[in-house]
N, C-alpha and C positions, 0 to 999 in steps of 0.2 A: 819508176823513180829510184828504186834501189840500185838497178842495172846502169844508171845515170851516176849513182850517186861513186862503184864500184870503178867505172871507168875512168871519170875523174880522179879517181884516187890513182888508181894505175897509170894513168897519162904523168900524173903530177910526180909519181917517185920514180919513171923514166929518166924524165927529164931531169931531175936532180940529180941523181944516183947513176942513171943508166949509159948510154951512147947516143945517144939521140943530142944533138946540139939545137936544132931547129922546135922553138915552141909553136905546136899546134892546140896544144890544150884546152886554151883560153878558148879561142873562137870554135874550139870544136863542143865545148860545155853550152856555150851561147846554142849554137845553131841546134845541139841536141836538146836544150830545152826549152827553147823556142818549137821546135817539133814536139816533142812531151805535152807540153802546155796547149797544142792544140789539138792533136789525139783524146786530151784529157776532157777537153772541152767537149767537142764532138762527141765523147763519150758519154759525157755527164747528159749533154742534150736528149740524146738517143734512151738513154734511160729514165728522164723525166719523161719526154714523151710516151714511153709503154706507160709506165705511170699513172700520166692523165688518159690512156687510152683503155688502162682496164678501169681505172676510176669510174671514168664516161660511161662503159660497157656494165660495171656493178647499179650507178646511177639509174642509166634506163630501165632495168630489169627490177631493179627496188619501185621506178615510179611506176613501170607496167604492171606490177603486183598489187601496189596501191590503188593504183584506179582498178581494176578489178576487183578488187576488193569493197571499193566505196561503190562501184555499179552494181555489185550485189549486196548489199546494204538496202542500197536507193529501192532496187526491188522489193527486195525482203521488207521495207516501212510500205508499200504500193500496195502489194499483198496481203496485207494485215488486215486493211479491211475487206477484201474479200472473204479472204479465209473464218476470219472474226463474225461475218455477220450469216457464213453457214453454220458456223458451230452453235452460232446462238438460235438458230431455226431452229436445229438438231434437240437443242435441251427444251427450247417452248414446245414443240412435237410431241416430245418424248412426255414431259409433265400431262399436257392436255390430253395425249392418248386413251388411257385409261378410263378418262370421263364418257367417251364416245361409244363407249361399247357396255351392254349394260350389262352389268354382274362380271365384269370381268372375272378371271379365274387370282388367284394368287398371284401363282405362277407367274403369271403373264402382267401384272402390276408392280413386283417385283424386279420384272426385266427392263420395263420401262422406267423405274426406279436408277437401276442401274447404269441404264442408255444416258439419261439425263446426268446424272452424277459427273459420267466420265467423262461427258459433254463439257460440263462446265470446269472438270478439270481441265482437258486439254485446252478450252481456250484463256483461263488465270495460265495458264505454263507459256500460251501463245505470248499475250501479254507482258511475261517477263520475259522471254527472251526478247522481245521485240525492245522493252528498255535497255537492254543489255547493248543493241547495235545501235540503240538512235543517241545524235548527238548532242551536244549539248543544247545548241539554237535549235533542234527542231521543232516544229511546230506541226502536229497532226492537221490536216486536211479539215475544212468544217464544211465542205460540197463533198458528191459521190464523186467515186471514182471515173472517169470519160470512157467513154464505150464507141462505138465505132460509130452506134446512133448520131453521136455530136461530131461528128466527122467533117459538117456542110460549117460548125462556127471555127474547126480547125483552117480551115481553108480561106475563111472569109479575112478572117487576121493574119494570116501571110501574104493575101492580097493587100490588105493597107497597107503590109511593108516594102509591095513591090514586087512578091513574089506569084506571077498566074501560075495556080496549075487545074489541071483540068483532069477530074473523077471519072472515074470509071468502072459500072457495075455489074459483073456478071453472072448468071448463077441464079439461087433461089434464095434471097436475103430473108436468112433467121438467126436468130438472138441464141449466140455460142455460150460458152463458159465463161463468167467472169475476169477471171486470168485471162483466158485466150482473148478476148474483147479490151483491157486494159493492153496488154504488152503489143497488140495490133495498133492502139491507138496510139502508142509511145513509141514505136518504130515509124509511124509514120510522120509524127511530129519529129520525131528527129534526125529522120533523112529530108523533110523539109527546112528544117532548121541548118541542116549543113548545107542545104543548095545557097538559102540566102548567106551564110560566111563564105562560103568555098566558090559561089558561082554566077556572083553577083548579077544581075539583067537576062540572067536565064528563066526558061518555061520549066515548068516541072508536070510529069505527066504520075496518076495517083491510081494503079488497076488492082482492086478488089476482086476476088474467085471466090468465090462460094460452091467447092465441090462436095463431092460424096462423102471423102477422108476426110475433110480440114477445112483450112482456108489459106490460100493463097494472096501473096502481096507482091508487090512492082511499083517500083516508084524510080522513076528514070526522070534526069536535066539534063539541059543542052549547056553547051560552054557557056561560061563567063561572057556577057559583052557591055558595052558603054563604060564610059570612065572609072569608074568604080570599082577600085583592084580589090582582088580575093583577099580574103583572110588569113594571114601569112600561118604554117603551122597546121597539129592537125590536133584535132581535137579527142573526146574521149566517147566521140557518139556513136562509131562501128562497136567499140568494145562493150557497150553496154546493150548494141541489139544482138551482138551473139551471145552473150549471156542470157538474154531474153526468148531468144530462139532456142536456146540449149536446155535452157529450163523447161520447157514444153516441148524438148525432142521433137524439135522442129529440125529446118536446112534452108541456110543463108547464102546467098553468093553475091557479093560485095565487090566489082571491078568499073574500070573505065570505060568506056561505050568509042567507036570506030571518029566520033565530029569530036570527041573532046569534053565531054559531058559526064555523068558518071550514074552506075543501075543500080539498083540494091532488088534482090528477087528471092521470097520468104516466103518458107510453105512450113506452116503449122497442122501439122495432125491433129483430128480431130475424135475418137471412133465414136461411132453411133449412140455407145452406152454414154457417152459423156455428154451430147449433146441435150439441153433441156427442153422435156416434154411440153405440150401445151397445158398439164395440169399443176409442173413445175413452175411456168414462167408466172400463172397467175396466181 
């Protein structure tokens, strides 16, 4: 603009002043800022759009943060009753202990004492942290939490909605850890839950392992087929089973299958010391 503004001036006190007889000025000011004006333009465009494009780029990264954040929440309220109702075995144990054994020593009455105390601190501290994430409508759960046992009613209610999939058991079926039993049962409701948005008139196929280390999950659909288009968009269901899986130093792989379908395949460690006993379960 200034360099515009400059030339014009200089054209202008040529032609008055100078040797110049023939005026160019006028139509050379038009045609230069007619070009200015659209340099300026194209300029301005070009720089709104970086704009909107780190805008966009801050956007997803703020909402990808959020959802992971609310997926670990969601967990962290899941968990609570698990965790909540060892702690509370822990301090009933601890108190009744001492009865069990006759003439206990001090010593030893004392520690049980002490066992139960801490017991019941850490779970009032479980407690308030857990009000601390939850939101304002929540509502704690008034059923136990779903274990892999109810597996057969997860299935039955994806068939009313349309969706067959077909179970799969292998291995020596015994009753895991809480946790590992809950986060099994919520990866697998939510890879079925995305075949019915994402893969509408598709099979889904549901393979449980039951190894030495862990337990192993598979849960593989075929394409999309009949009228019924997908569910435009993707949702927030991968991001909360790696969370799920991460939390129990598991390993996830989450891709698309060769027909068009899509796999999700979960191995949760298990070691032996964590698995419960037959004098635990009852």
């Amino acid at each position: 603009a200034w360099m515009w503004i400059l030339t014009l001036v200089l054209g202008s006190f040529l032609e008055n002043f100078g040797w110049h007889y023939s005026s160019t000025t006028g139509p050379m000011a038009v045609a230069s800022a007619f070009g200015l004006l659209v340099v300026t333009v194209v300029q301005t465009r070009r720089e709104a759009e970086r704009e909107v494009t780190v805008q966009r780029t801050v956007t997803a990264v703020e909402r990808d943060r959020r959802t992971l954040l609310e997926e670990r929440t969601t967990i962290a309220r899941e968990l609570h009753d698990v965790v909540a109702h060892h702690m509370s075995v822990v301090a009933i144990q601890a108190e009744a202990a001492p009865y069990r054994v006759e003439n206990p020593p001090p010593e030893l009455e004392q520690a049980f004492v002490t066992i139960r105390e801490n017991a019941v601190a850490a779970l009032t501290e479980l407690r308030r942290v857990l009000g601390v994430v939850r939101a304002e409508d929540y509502e704690a759960p008034d059923a136990p939490q779903p274990t892999l046992a109810e597996l057969d009613g997860l299935l039955a209610n994806v068939a009313d909605a349309g969706l067959v999939a077909e179970k799969t058991v292998t291995g020596a079926v015994r009753e895991l850890p809480q946790g590992v039993e809950l986060s099994a049962y919520r990866i697998i409701q939510e890879a079925l839950s995305n075949t019915l948005r994402h893969a509408p008139g598709a099979t889904a196929k549901v393979e449980i392992g039951y190894v030495l280390g862990g337990l192993g999950l598979r849960i593989v659909n075929g394409p999309p087929t009949g009228p019924v288009k997908p569910s435009p968009g993707a949702g927030h269901g991968i991001t909360g089973m790696r969370e799920r899986v991460a939390m129990l130093n598991g390993e996830m792989t989450a891709e698309t299958t060769a027909d068009g379908g899509y796999e999700i395949a979960v191995f949760i460690p298990v070691p032996p010391a964590q698995e419960p006993t037959q004098s635990e379960t009852s």
